[in-house]
C-alpha positions as CSV (number, residue, x, y, z in Angstrom):
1,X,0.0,0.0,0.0
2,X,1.0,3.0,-1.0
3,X,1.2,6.2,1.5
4,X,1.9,8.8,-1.7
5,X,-0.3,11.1,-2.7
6,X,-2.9,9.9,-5.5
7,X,-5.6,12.6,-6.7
8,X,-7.6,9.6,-7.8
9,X,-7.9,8.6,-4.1
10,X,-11.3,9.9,-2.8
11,X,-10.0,9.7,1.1
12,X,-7.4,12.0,0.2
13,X,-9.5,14.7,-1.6
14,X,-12.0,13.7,1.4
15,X,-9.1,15.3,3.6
16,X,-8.6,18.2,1.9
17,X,-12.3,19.4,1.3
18,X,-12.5,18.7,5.4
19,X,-9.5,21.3,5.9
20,X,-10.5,23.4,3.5
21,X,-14.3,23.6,5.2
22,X,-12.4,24.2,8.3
23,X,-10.8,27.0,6.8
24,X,-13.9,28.7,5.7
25,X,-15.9,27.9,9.1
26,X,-13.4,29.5,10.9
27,X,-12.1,32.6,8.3
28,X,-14.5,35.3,9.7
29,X,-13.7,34.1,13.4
30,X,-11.6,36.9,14.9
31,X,-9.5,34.8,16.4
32,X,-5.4,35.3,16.7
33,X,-3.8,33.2,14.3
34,X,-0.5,33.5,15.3
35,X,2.6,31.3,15.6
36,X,1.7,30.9,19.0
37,X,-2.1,30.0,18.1
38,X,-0.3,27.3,15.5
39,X,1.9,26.0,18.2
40,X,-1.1,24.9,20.5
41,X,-3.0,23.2,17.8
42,X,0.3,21.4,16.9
43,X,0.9,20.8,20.9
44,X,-2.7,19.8,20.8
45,X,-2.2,16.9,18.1
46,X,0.3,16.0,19.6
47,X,-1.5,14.9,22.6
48,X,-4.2,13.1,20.1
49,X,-1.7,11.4,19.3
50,X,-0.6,9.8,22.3
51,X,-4.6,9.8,23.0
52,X,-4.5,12.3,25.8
53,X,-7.0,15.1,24.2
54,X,-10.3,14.6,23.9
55,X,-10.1,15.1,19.5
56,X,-9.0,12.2,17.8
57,X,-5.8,13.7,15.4
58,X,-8.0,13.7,12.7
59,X,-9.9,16.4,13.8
60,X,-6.6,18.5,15.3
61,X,-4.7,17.5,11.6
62,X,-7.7,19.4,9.8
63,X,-7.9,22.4,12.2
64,X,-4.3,23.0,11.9
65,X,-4.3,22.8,8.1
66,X,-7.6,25.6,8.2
67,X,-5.4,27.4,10.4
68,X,-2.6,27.7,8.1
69,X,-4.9,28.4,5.6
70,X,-6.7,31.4,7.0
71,X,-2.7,32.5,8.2
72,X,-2.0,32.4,4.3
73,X,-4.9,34.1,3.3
74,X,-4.8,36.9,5.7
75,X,-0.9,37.5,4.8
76,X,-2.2,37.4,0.9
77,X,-4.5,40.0,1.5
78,X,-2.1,42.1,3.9
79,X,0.4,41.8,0.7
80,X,-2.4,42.9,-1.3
81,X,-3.6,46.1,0.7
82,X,-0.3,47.2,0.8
């Protein structure tokens, strides 16, 4: 079994569509998304991962990734306004 990425693979697209809806939940939350704010979701799967949190890592992994994505589109549109 392969663990590379495949664009045929609908698990994989699933994954990216749940980040992505993250992302888009979350973009008009004024909420810091700093370093620091990426740091505790990281610190946070981390504990999913050695099943002390109450999220599985699935759900931390696609938080993270809608945080990064609202990070990037907030410095896109800084870059932009400037």
């Amino acid at each position: 079994m392969s663990t590379h990425y495949d664009p045929t693979n609908e698990k994989l697209d699933r994954a990216a569509s749940e980040i992505l809806a993250n992302a888009n939940h979350h973009a008009f939350i004024h909420q810091p998304r700093t370093i620091g704010h990426l740091m505790e979701e990281l610190a946070e799967l981390a504990l999913a991962l050695d099943g002390l949190h109450e999220h599985p890592p699935e759900l931390e992994l696609i938080q993270l990734g809608g945080s990064v994505i609202n990070m990037l589109r907030e410095l896109y549109m800084s870059k932009e306004n400037n």
